[in-house]
C-alpha positions, 0 to 999 in steps of 0.5 A: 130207607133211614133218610126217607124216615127223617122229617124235614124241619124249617127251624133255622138257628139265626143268631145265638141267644144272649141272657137278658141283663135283668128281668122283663116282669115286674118293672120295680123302677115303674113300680116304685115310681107310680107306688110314689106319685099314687101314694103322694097324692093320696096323702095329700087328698087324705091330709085335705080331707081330714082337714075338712072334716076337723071342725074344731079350733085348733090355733089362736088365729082360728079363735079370732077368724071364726069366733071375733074374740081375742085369745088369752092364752094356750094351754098344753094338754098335761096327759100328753107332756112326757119325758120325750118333749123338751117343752115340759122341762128342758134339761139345762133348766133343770141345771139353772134351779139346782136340782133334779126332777126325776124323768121330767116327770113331776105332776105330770098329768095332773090337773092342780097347777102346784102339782107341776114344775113353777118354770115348767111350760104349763105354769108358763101358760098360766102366767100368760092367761094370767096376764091376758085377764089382768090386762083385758080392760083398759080402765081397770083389771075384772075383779069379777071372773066367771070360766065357762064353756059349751059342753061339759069336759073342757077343762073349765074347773081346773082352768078356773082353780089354777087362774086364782092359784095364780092371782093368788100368787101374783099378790092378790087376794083371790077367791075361788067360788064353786058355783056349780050347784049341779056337778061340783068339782072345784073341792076334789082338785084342791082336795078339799071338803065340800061341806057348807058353801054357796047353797047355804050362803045363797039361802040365807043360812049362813053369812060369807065368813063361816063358810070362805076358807083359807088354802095351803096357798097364801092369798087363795081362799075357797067357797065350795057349792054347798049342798046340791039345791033342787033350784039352782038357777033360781039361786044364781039368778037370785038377788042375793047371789048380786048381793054376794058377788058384790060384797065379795069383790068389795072384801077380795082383789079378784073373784073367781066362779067356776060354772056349769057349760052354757048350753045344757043349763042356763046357770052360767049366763044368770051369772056372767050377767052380773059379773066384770067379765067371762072367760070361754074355755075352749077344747081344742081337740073335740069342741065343734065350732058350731058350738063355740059360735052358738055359746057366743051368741048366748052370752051376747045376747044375755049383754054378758062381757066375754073377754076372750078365749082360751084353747084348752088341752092343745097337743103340743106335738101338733104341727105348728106348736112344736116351734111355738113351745120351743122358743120358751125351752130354747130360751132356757138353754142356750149357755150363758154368755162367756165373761172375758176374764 
């Protein structure tokens, strides 16, 4: 009776099981390896992408290519220069002037030129720009200068007061003119009172010595705005501002004029046509092309003289520029030759 009871099974044991050596799910090895491909073409699409839709001017050569125009020099954006970059103040520098500059930090993020190392790499610069206006003409060097730009927050005011610091200490003597009667800015750089300046000269009020003043620097000196007209294009756009401009290159080696950007208000292009030469401040971190290229066709179209550009507040850091800054710290510190005794 007990063997009728016992079901019958057709389950066989063919071969004995053996543990599998690793695990059938997840394939890490296919995982990684598709992770790889997929992420690798997605940043490579993405860098592309960004690309295209960046549609401002990030290196000389996109300068030239897009706008014919010749750049006058790079200058670094001061906020992101920190103790980290060896482009700011290499180390072995600092060994050659005999005194330390405590975390490579002097006159970081400020705007004034002497606020700054003179060896360090944003004097550097504006020794290049410096260089770039002097030579920009064949016959002779503009003693007439006018710093503009498209838009406002470019940098144009503190370009314009550091290229006369830096005529002034060249030798020259320099003067810097406020001649932005809307939003004036060149006296809180230089740290300066606004009192009597353009306005007044421009109206007749007063004569150019009563209101020229000396700076700190030797061969620097100062015009501000003035009081803020109610019609400041019919002032820049006057006779009596053609009669300024030349009477003060006749007393001044070189005058410089800080002005409005272009296409908010026309101050700028009554002024570039009366001047040797004018200088396009450029933003390379948020200025459009479009931009840049309008402004252009303004001031040519006015038979304004543009002797280049300037790419302003360039991110050091950027692909391309670290290579470019490090052959002026590189210079600096290699060790000096070994002298066979």
């Amino acid at each position: 009776n007990m063997a009728a009871e016992v079901r019958l099974s057709n389950v066989y044991v063919m071969e004995k099981a053996e543990a599998p050596l690793g695990p059938s799910y997840p394939r890490r090895q296919r995982t990684l390896l598709l992770g790889l491909v997929f992420g690798l073409a997605g940043g490579v699409g993405l860098a592309f992408l960004l690309d295209r839709l960046d549609n401002t001017i990030k290196t000389p050569a996109e300068s030239e290519l897009y706008l014919h125009l010749p750049n006058l020099a790079v200058i670094p954006d001061f906020l992101k220069l920190n103790n980290h970059q060896a482009g700011y103040l290499p180390h072995h520098m600092r060994k050659l002037i005999g005194k330390e500059v405590s975390h490579d930090r002097q006159g970081q993020g400020k705007e004034l030129i002497l606020d700054h190392h003179p060896l360090s790499i944003i004097a550097e610069s504006y020794r290049s720009l410096r260089t770039s206006l002097l030579l920009s003409r064949a016959a002779e060097r503009p003693r007439s200068l006018l710093f503009t730009s498209a838009t406002r927050h470019e940098g144009k005011t503190a370009t314009a007061v550091n290229t006369a610091i830096m005529f002034a200490q060249s030798g020259l003597r320099t003067v810097l003119i406020d001649a932005d009667l809307r939003r004036p800015r060149c006296h809180r750089i230089l740290s300066m009172e606004k009192d009597l300046g353009l306005t007044e000269l421009l109206t007749g009020h007063v004569q150019a010595e009563a209101v020229i003043r000396a700076t700190s620097t030797e061969n620097f000196f100062f015009l501000s705005s003035g009081s803020l007209p109610p019609n400041p294009a019919e002032l820049l756009g006057s006779n009596k501002m053609r009669e300024v401009i030349e009477e003060l290159s006749a007393k001044f080696d070189c005058v410089i004029f800080d002005s409005p950007p272009v296409l908010p208000v026309t101050d700028a292009v009554l002024i570039a046509r009366n001047v040797d030469g004018v200088v396009l401040i450029v933003d390379s971190q948020h200025t459009a092309k479009q931009l840049i290229r309008e402004v252009r066709s303004k001031l040519i179209n006015f038979h304004a003289k543009i002797l280049g550009v300037v790419l302003n507040r360039v991110d050091t850091q950027r692909a391309g520029y670290a290579q470019y800054y490090s052959h002026y710290t590189n210079y600096y510190n290699e060790e000096a030759p070994r002298h066979m005794a």
